[in-house]
C-alpha positions as CSV (number, residue, x, y, z in Angstrom):
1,X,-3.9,-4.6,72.7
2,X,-2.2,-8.1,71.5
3,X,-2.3,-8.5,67.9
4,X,-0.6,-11.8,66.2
5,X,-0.8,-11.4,62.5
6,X,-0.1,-14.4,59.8
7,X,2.6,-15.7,62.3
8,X,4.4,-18.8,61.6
9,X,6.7,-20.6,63.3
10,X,8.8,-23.8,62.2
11,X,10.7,-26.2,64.2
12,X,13.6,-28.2,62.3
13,X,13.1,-26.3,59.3
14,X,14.8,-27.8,56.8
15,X,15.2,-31.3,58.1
16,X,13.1,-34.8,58.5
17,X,12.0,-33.6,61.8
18,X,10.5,-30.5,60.0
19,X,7.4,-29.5,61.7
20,X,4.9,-26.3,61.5
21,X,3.9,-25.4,64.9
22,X,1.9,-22.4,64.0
23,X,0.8,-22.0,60.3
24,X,-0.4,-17.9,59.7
25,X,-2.2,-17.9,63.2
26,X,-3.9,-14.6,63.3
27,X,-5.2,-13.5,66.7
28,X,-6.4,-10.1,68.1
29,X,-7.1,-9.6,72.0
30,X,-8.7,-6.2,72.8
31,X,-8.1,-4.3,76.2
32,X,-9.5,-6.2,79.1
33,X,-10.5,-9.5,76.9
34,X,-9.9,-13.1,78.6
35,X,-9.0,-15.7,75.8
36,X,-9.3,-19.5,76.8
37,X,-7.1,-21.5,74.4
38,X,-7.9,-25.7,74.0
39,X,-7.0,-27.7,72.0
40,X,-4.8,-31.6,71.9
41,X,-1.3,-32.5,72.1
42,X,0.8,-30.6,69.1
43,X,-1.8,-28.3,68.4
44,X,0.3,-25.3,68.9
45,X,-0.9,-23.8,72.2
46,X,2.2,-23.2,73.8
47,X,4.2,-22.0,70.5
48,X,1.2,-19.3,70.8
49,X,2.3,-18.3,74.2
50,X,5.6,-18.5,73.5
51,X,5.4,-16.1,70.9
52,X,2.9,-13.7,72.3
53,X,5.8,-14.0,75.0
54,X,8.6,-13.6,73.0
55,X,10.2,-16.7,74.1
56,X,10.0,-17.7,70.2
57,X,10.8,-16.0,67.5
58,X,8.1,-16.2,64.6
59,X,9.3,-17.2,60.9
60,X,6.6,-15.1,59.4
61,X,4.4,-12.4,60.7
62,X,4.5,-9.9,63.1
63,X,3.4,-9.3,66.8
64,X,1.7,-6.3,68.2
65,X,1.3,-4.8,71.6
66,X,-0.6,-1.6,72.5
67,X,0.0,-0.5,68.7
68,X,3.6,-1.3,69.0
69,X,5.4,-3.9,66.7
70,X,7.5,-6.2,69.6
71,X,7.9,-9.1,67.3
72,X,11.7,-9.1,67.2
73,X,12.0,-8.4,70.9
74,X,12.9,-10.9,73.5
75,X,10.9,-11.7,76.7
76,X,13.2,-9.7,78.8
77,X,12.3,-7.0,76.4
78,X,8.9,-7.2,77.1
79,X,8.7,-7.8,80.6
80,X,7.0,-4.4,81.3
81,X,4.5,-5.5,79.0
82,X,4.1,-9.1,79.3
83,X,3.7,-11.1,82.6
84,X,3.3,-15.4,82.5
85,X,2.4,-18.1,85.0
86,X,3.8,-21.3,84.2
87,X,2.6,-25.1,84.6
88,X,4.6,-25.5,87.2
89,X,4.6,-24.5,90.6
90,X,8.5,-24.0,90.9
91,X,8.5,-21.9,87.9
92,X,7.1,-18.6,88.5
93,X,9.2,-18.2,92.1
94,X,12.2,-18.1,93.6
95,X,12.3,-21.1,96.3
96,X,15.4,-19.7,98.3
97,X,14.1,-16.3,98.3
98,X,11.5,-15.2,100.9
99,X,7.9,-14.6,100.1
100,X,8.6,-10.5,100.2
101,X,11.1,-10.7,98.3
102,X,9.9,-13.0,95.7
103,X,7.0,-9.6,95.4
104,X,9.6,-7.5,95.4
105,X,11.3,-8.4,92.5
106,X,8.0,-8.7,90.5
107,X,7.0,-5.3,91.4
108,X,10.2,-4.2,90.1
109,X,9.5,-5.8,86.8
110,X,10.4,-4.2,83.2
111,X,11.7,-1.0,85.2
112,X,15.2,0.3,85.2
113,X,18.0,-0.7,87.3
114,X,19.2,1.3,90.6
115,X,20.2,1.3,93.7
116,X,17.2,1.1,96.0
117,X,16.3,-0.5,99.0
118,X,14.9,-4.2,98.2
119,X,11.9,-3.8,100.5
120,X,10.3,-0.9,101.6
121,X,8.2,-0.6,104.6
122,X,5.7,0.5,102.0
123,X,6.8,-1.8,100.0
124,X,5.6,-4.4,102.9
125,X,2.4,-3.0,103.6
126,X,1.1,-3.1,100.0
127,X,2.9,-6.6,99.8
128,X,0.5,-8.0,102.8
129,X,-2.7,-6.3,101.1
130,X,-2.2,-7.9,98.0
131,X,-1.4,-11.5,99.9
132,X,-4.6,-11.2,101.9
133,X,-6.5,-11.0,98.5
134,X,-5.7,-14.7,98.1
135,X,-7.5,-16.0,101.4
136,X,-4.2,-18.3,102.2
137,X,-2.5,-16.7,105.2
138,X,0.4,-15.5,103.4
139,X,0.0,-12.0,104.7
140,X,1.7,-13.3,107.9
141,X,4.2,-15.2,106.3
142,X,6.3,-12.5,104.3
143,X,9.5,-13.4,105.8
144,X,9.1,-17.2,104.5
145,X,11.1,-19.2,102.3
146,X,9.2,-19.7,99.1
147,X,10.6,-23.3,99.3
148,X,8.9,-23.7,102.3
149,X,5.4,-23.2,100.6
150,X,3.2,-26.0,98.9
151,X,2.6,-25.9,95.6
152,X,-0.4,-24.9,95.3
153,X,0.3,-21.4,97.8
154,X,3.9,-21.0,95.0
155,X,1.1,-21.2,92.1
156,X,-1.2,-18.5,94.2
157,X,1.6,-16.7,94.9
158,X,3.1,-16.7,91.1
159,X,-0.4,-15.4,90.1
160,X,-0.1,-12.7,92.2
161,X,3.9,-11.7,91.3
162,X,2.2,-12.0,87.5
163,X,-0.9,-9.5,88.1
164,X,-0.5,-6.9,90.7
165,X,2.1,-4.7,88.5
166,X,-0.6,-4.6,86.1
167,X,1.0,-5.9,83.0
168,X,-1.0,-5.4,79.7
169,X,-0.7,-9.0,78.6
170,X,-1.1,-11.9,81.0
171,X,0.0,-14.9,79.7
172,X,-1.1,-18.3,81.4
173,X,0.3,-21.9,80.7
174,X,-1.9,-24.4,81.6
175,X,-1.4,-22.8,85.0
176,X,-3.7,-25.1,87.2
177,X,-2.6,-28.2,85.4
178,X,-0.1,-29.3,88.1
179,X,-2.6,-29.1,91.4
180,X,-4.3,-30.8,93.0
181,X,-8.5,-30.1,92.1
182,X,-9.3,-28.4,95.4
183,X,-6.1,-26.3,94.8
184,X,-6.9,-25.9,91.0
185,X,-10.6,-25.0,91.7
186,X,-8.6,-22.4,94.3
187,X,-5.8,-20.5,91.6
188,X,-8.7,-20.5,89.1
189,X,-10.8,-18.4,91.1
190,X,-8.5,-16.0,92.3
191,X,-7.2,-15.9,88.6
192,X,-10.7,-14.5,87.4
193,X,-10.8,-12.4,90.3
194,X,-7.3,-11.0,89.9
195,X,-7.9,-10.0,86.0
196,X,-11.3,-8.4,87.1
197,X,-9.9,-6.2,89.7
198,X,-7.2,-5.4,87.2
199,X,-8.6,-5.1,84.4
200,X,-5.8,-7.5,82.6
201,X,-6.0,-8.9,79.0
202,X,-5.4,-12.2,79.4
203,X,-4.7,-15.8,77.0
204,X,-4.5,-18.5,78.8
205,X,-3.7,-22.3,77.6
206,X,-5.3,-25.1,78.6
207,X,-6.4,-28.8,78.7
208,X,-9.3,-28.2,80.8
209,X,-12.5,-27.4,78.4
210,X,-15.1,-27.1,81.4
211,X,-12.3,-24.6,82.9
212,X,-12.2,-23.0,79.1
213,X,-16.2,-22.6,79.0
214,X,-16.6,-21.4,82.6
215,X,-13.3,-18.8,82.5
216,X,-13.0,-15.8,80.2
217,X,-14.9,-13.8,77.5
218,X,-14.1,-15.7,74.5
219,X,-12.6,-19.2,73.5
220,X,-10.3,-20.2,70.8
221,X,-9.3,-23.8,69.7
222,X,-6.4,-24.8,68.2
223,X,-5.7,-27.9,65.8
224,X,-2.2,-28.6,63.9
225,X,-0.9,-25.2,64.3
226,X,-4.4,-22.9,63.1
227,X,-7.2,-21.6,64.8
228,X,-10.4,-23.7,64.1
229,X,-12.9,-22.3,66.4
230,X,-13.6,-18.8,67.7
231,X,-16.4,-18.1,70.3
232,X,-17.3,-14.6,71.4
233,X,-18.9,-14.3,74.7
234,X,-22.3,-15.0,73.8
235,X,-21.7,-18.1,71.9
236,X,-19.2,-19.3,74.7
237,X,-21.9,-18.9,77.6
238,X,-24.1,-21.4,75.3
239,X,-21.3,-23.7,74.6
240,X,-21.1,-27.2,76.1
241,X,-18.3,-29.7,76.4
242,X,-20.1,-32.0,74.0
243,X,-21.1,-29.0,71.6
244,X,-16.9,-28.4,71.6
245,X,-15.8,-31.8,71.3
246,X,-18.0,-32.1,68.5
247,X,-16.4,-29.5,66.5
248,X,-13.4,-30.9,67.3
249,X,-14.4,-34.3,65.7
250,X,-16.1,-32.5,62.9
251,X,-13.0,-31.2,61.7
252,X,-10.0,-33.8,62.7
253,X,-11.7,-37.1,63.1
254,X,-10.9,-37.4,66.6
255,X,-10.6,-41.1,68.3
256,X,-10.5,-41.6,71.9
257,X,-6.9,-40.5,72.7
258,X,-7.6,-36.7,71.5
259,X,-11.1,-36.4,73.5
260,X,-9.1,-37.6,76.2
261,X,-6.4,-35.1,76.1
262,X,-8.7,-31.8,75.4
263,X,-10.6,-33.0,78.6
């Protein structure tokens, strides 16, 4: 389904700054598998997103999705394909745009352009079933500001604009990282729930390695721009934090500030 093969990407190339971000990062996602990526500061989480994205443009390499080679298209280009939840809150929405049509223009995603009413009543009801499946009242807040919303609802809410079109890739950036734990506890659960019921195949970054072990079907960890670890589902349910900070250490020498940062 996602395929990134021998990418690399450089920042700076050329100067004192020069820095390799990825270094021939080779990573296959099949239909309906949930990839946890970890890994510290620099490691090259993001540039993987960005790329699978197609925010970035590799140096090397080539990107794949469903079989077909996307790697010099942008991310409006693969917007049909490729959905993302940011880090933060106010990313994902549109704050002086209401709650209804904040969906509406997600549903709309990747498809042509035309003249057609914004929101259907249709359109409305499917809106409010797919709000109700995040236990937070929304359903009966439609007409809304998005502004108005905390950020913890605007993360829910992204969550949903990113999965109920049914992308083939979801992408997720350290997508709890900015709430609160109650809330984070909250958009990670309905993010498990919502690539279940969908059926999504799904990377998502973060910082979080209990959040790693107990979300998704496999787990990757990253060091200085290559993949250094690989669990499949079976190993993953056995893995422990200790276990993975232990490979970690095994392999970079990590001191206090990295074990901080990949907890």
């Amino acid at each position: 389904m996602l395929r990134l093969d021998d990418v690399t990407k450089i920042f700076f190339a050329g100067t004192a700054n020069e820095r390799a971000a990825l270094q021939g990062v080779t990573l296959t996602l099949e239909p309906g598998d949930f990839v946890t990526v970890i890994g510290s500061n620099g490691a090259g989480k993001s540039t993987l997103l960005n790329i699978a994205a197609g925010k970035l443009r590799p140096e090397t390499g080539q990107v794949t999705i469903d079989g077909k080679d996307v790697t010099a298209l942008a991310d409006h280009q693969r917007a049909r394909d490729v959905a993302r939840v940011f880090q933060d809150p106010m990313a994902g929405t549109a704050p002086h745009m209401t709650i209804e049509e904040n969906l509406a223009m997600a549903y709309e995603r990747g498809k042509s352009r035309g003249l057609r009413r914004g929101v259907t009543a249709a359109k409305r009801q499917l809106f409010a079933r797919e709000l109700a499946t995040l236990e937070l009242g929304l359903e009966a807040r439609l007409k809304a500001k998005v502004g108005m919303l905390s950020g913890g609802q605007r993360q829910a809410l992204s969550l949903l604009m990113a999965t109920f079109s049914e992308p083939k890739i979801l992408l997720l950036d350290e997508h709890t990282a900015a709430l609160d734990p109650q809330r984070a506890e909250l958009v990670a659960r309905l993010t498990a729930e919502a690539v279940e019921r969908h059926h999504l195949t799904t990377l998502m970054v973060t910082h979080n390695m209990e959040q790693a072990l107990r979300l998704g079907t496999r787990l990757v960890m990253m060091h200085a721009g290559r993949i250094i670890l690989d669990l499949d589902a079976e190993a993953k349910s056995r893995a422990t934090v200790p276990d993975l900070l232990h490979e970690f250490e095994k392999i970079k020498g990590a001191g206090l500030d990295d074990r901080t940062m990949l907890q």
